[in-house]
C-alpha positions as CSV (number, residue, x, y, z in Angstrom):
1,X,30.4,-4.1,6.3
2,X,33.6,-6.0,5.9
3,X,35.3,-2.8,5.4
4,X,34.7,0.2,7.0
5,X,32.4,1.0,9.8
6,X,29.5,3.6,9.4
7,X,29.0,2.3,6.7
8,X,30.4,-0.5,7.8
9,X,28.3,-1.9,10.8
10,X,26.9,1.6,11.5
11,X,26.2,8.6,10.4
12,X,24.7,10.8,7.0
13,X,21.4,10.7,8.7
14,X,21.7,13.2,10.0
15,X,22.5,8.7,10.2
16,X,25.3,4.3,11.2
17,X,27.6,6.5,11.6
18,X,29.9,-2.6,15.5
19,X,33.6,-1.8,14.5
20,X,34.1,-1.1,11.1
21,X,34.0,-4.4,8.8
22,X,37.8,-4.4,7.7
23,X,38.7,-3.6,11.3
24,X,36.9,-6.3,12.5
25,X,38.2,-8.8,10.4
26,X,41.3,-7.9,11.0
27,X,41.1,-7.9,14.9
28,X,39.0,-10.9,14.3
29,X,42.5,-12.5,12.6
30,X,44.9,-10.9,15.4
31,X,42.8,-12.7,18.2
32,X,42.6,-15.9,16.5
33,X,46.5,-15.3,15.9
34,X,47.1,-14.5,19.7
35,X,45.6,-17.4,21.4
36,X,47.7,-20.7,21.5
37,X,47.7,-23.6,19.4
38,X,46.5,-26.7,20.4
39,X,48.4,-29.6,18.5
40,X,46.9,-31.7,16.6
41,X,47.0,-34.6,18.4
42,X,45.2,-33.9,21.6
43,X,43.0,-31.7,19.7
44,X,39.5,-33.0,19.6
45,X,37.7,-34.0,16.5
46,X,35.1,-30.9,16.0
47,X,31.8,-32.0,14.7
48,X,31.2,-31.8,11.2
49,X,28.0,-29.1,11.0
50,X,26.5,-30.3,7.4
51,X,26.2,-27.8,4.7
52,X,23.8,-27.4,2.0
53,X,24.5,-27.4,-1.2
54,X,24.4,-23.7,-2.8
55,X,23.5,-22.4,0.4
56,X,24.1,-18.4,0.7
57,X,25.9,-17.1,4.0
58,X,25.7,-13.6,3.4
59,X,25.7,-11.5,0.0
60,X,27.9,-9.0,-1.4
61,X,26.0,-6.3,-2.2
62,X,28.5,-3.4,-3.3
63,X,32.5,-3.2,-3.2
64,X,33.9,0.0,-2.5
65,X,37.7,0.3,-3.2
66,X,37.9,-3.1,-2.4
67,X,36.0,-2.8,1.1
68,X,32.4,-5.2,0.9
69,X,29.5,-4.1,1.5
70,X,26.7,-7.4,2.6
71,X,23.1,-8.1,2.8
72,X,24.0,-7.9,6.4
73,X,24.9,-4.9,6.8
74,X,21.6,-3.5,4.8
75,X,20.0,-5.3,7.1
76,X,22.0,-3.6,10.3
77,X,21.3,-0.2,8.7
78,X,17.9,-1.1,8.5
79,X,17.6,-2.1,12.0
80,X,19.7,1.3,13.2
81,X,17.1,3.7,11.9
82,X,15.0,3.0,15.3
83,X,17.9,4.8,16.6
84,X,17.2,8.2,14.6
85,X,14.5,9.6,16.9
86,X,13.7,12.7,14.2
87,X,13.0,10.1,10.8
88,X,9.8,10.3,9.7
89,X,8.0,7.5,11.0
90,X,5.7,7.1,7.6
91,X,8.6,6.7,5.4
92,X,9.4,3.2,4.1
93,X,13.0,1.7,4.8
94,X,14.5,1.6,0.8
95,X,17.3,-1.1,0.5
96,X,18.4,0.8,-2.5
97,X,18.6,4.2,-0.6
98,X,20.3,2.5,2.3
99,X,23.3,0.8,0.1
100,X,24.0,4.3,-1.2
101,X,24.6,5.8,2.1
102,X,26.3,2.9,3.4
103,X,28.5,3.2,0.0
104,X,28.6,7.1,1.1
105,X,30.0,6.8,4.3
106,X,32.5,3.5,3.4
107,X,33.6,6.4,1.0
108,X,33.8,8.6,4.3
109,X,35.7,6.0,6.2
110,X,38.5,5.4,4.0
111,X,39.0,9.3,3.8
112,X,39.5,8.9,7.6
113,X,41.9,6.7,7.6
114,X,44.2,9.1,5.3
115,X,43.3,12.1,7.4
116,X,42.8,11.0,10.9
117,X,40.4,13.1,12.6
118,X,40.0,13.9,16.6
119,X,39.4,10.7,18.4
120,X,35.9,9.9,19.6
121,X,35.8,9.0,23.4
122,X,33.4,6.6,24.9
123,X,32.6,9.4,27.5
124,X,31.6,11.4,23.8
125,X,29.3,8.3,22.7
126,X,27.9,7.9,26.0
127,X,26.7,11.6,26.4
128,X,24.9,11.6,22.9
129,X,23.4,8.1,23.5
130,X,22.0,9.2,26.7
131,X,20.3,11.8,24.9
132,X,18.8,9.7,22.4
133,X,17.2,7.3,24.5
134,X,15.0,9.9,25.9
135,X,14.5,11.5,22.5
136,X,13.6,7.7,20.7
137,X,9.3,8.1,20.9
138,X,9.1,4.1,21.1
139,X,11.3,3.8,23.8
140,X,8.5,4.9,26.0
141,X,6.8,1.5,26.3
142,X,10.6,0.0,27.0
143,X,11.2,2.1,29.9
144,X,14.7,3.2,28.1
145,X,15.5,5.7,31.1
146,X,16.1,2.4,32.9
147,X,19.3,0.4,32.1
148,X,16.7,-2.6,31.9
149,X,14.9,-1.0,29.6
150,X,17.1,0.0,27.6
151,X,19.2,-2.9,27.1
152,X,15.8,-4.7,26.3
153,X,15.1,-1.7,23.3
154,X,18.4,-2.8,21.9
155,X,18.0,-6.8,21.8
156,X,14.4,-5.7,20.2
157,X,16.5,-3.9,17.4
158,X,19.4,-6.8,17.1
159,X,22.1,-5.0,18.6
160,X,24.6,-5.1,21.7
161,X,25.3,-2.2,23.6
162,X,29.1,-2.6,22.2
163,X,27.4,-2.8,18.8
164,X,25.6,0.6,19.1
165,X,28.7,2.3,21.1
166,X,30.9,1.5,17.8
167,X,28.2,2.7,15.2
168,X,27.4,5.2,16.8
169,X,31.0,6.4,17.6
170,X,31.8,5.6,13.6
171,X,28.9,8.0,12.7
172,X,29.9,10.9,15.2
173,X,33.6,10.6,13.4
174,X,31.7,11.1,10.3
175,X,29.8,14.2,11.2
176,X,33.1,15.1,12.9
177,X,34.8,15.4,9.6
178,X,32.1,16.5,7.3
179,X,32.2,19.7,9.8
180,X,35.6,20.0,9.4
181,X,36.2,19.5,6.2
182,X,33.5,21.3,4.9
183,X,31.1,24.0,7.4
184,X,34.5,25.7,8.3
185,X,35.2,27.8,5.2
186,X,31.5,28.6,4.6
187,X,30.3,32.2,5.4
188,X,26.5,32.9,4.9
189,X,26.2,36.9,4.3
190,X,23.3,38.7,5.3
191,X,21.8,39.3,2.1
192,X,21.8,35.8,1.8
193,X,19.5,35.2,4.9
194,X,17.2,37.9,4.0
195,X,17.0,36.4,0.0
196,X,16.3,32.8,1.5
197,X,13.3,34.4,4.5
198,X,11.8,36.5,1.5
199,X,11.6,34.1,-1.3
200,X,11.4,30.1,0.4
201,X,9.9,31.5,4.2
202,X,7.2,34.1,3.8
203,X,5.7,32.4,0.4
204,X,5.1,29.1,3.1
205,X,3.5,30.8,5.7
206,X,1.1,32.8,3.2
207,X,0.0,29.7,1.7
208,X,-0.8,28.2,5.5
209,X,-2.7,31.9,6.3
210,X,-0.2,32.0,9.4
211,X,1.7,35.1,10.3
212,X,4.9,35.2,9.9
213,X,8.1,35.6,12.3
214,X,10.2,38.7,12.0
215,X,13.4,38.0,10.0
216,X,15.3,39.3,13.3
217,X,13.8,36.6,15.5
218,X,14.6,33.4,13.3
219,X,17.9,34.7,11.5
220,X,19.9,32.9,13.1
221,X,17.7,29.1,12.1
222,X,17.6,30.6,8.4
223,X,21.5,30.9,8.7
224,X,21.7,27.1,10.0
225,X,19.3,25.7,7.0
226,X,21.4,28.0,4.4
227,X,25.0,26.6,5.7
228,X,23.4,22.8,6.1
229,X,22.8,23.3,2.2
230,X,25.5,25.0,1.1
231,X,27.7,21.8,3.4
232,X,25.4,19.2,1.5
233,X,26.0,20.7,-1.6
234,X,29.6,20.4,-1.0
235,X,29.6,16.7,0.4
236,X,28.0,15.4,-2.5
237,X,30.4,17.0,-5.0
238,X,32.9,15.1,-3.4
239,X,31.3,12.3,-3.0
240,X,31.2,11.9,-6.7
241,X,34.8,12.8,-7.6
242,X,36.0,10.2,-5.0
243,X,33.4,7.4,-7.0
244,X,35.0,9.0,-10.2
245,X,38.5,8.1,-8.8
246,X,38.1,4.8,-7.1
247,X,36.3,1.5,-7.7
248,X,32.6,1.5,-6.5
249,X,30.6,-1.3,-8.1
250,X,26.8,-2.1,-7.0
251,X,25.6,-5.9,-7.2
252,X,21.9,-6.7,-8.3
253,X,20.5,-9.7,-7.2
254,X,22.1,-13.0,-8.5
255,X,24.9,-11.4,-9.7
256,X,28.4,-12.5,-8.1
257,X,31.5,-10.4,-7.3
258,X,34.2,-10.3,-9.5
């Protein structure tokens, strides 16, 4: 995006989390600031590249606070769910689904900027990317255990390995602060694990004939699942309020920004 990262050029999956789109326009304008002028006159007449008329570069497709959010980078979240080795491999890519996270975590972002969180080493990245690539199922016939390999895996799926070390660092900031912000406070009591084994667990296993687990031995995923919602729960609420307090606005085809 040209505004923010994860959403920008990256999560929610539990999901980008390039550099962020307003970052990278802005170092974008600081390089092009930092590198001498040639002057005019010994500067050498640049090709004209012709230009057709009404021809689209790239599409706004939301605005979020001000931050734009491009076909582009629907298409680079598109392309980044090959990096999410636990999707379900049946379900279809939905631009409309993939707009609203990227809307979600531009949201996210700007949050971040106002309450800086723990910075995200390259080390950090590095150590969960290695872990991927052995988790990704398709990265079998690419050989990703090998550097070859894997840099081949990425140019399949359009991206750099700078590309994937900055989404993937933007959505690891995400996750960072949704923990933060949100799983801290959250206590799940005991009552509430048995409620959740008794009612959602044991009706699943009857209907599949399958004995079940004692509580005892899976208490502590039931705890995980029940603090995953309650945290979901949470994140969405605020989601909302900080739509309801800012400027998000969604583009449908053919229509232009204001």
């Amino acid at each position: 995006m040209r505004g923010l990262q994860f959403v920008c050029r990256t999560c929610c999956g539990t999901a980008a989390i390039a550099a962020m789109c307003a970052l990278a326009g802005a170092q974008n304008a600081a390089q092009k600031a930092a590198v001498p002028q040639t002057p005019a006159s010994a500067a050498p007449a640049a090709p004209k590249m012709p230009v057709t008329a009404g021809q689209e570069i790239d599409r706004v497709v939301a605005i979020v606070n001000g931050d734009l959010i491009l076909d582009s980078d629907v298409d680079e979240e598109r392309r980044f769910t090959a990096f999410q080795p636990y999707r379900d491999p049946n379900a279809d890519f939905s631009r409309d689904n993939a707009i609203e996270r990227l809307i979600n975590r531009d949201l996210i972002l700007q949050q971040i900027k106002l309450q800086p969180a723990a910075n995200v080493s390259d080390a950090d990245v590095k150590k969960e990317l290695d872990v991927v690539r052995k988790s990704i199922p398709e990265c079998k016939q690419y050989a990703c255990e090998t550097d070859a390999g894997w840099a081949k895996f990425l140019e399949a799926h359009g991206f750099t390995e700078t590309e994937l070390m900055a989404r993937w660092r933007a959505r690891m900031e995400v996750l960072a602060f949704i923990e933060e912000r949100f799983r801290m406070g959250i206590r799940i009591s005991p009552a509430e694990i048995k409620d959740y084994y008794e009612k959602t667990m044991l009706p699943q296993y009857a209907k599949q004939n399958v004995t079940p687990p004692k509580l005892e031995t899976i208490s502590d995923r039931i705890q995980e699942v029940l603090l995953q919602q309650q945290v979901s729960n949470l994140l969405g609420d605020w989601l909302k309020s900080l739509r309801a307090q800012g400027s998000v606005v969604v583009l449908k085809q053919g229509e232009v920004a204001p």
